[in-house]
C-alpha positions in Angstrom: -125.4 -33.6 -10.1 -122.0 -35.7 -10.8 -121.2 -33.5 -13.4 -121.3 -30.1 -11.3 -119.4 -31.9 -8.7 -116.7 -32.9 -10.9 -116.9 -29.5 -12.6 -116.1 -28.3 -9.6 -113.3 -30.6 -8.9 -111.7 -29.6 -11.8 -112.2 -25.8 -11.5 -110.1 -26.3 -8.0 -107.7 -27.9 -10.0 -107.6 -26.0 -13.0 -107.2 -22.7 -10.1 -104.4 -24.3 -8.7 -102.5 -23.9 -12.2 -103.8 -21.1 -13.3 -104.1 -18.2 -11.4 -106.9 -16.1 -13.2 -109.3 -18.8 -12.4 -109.5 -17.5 -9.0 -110.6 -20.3 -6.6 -112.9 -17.5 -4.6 -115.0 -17.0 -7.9 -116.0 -20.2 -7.6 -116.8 -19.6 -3.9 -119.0 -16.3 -4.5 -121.1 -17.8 -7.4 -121.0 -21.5 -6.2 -124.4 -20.4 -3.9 -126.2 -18.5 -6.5 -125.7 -21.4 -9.2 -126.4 -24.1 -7.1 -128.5 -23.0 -3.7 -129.2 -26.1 -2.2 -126.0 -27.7 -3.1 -123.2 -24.9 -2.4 -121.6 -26.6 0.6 -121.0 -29.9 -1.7 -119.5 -27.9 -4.6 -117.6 -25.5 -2.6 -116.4 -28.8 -0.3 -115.3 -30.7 -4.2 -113.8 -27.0 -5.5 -111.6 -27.2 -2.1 -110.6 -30.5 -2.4 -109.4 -30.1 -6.0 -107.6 -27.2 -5.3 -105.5 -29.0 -2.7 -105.2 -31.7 -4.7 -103.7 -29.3 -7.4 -101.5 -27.6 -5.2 -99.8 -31.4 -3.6 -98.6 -31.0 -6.7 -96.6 -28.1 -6.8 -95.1 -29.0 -3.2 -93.8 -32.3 -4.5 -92.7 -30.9 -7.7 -90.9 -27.9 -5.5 -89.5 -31.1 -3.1 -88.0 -32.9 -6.0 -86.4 -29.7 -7.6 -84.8 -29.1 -4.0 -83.4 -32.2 -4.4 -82.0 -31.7 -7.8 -80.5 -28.5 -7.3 -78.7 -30.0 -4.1 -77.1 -32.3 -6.3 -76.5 -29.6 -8.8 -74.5 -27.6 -5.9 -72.5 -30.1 -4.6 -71.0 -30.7 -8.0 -70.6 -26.6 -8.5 -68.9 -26.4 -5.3 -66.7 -29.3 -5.9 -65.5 -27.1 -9.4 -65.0 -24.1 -7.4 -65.9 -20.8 -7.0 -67.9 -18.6 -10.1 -66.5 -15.4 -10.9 -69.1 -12.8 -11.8 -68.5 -9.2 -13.1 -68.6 -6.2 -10.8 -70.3 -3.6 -12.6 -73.4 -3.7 -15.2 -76.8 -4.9 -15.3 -75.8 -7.9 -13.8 -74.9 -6.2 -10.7 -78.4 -5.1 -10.3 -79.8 -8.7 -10.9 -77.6 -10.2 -8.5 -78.9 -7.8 -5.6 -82.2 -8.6 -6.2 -81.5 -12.0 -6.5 -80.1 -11.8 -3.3 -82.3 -9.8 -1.8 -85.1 -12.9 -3.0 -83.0 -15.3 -1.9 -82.9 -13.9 1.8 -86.4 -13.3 2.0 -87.4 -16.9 0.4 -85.0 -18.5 3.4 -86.5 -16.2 6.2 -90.2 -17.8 4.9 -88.6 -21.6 4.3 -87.0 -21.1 7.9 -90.3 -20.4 9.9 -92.5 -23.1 7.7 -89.7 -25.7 9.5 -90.4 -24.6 12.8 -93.3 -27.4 14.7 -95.6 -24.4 15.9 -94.9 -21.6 13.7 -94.6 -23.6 10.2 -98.3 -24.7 10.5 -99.5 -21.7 11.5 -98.0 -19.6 8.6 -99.7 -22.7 6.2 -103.1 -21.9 7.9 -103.1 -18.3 7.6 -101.8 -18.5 4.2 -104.1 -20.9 3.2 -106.9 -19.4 5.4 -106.7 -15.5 4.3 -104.4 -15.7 1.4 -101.1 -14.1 3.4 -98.8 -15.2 2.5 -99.7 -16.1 -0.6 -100.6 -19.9 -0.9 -99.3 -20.7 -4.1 -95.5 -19.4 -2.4 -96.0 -21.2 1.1 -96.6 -24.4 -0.8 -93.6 -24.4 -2.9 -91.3 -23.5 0.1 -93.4 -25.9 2.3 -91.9 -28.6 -0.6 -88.0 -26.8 -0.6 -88.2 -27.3 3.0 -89.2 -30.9 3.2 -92.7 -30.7 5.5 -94.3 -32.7 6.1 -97.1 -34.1 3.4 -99.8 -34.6 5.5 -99.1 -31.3 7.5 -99.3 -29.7 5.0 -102.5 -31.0 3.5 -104.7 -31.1 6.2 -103.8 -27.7 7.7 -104.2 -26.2 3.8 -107.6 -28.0 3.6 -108.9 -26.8 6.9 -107.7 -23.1 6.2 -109.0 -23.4 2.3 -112.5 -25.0 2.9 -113.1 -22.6 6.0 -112.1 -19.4 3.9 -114.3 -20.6 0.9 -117.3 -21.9 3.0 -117.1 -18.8 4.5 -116.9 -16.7 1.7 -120.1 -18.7 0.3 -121.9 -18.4 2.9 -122.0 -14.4 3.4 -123.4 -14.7 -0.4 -125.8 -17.0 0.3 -126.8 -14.9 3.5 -126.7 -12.1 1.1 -124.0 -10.5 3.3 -122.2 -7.5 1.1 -118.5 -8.6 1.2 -117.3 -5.9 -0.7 -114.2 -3.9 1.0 
């Protein structure tokens, strides 16, 4: 039984850097594998998936950091010329166009009512997608245990879910 449950500690893990190994898969066949069990190993899948994902946010927060620094000292050099026509014209408006978009998400995730609410539904139903809100979550500088507990409650209620309309033998197909 401790092997399965730290199998599935590290399949939540291994999810949360590598996006093929879709934490829901683990969630659909986690009743069929172990019927008496599922809640446990869905539960241990969960909490190694958040686990893996602290990770990025506090990797995103000290990047943040970095490229602060990084800007001060550009903008202490002066401005950057770049051309006006080409290829790089093209990049630079979708780079902007990213940029704006990424702010507009980092903006609301700061706000006390709204932020938390955007980490549950993304960590919840998958919009926006997790793997994004937790990076920007980290950019933005909210708070750890915000973060953790509302993604735990949204993750282990989306994949206990999921789990349990297999189990029931509910057709989730869309």
């Amino acid at each position: 039984m401790a092997s399965g449950i730290i199998g599935a500690v590290i399949f939540g893990l291994l999810s949360a850097f590598f996006p093929p190994l879709n934490a829901e898969i683990y969630a659909v066949a986690a009743p069929v594998i172990f019927p008496d069990m599922w809640v446990l190993h869905v539960s241990a899948m969960t909490g190694g998936l958040v686990i893996g994902k602290i990770t990025h946010f506090v990797a995103a927060a000290k990047g943040a950091e970095a490229i602060s620094r990084r800007r001060e000292i550009k903008e202490a050099r002066g401005p950057r010329t770049e051309p006006l026509e080409g290829p790089a014209t093209v990049w630079r408006r979708v780079r902007d166009k990213l940029t704006e978009w990424s702010k507009a998400m980092i903006d609301v995730l700061d706000r006390p009512r709204l932020g938390p609410l955007v980490i549950l539904s993304s960590s919840g139903i998958g919009f926006p997608p997790l793997a994004v809100v937790v990076v920007a979550a980290g950019v933005k500088r909210v708070s750890a245990t915000i973060l953790i507990g509302v993604m735990t409650i949204g993750c282990l209620a989306r994949f206990l879910i999921t789990a349990w309309l297999v189990q029931e033998g509910i057709d989730i197909r869309f």
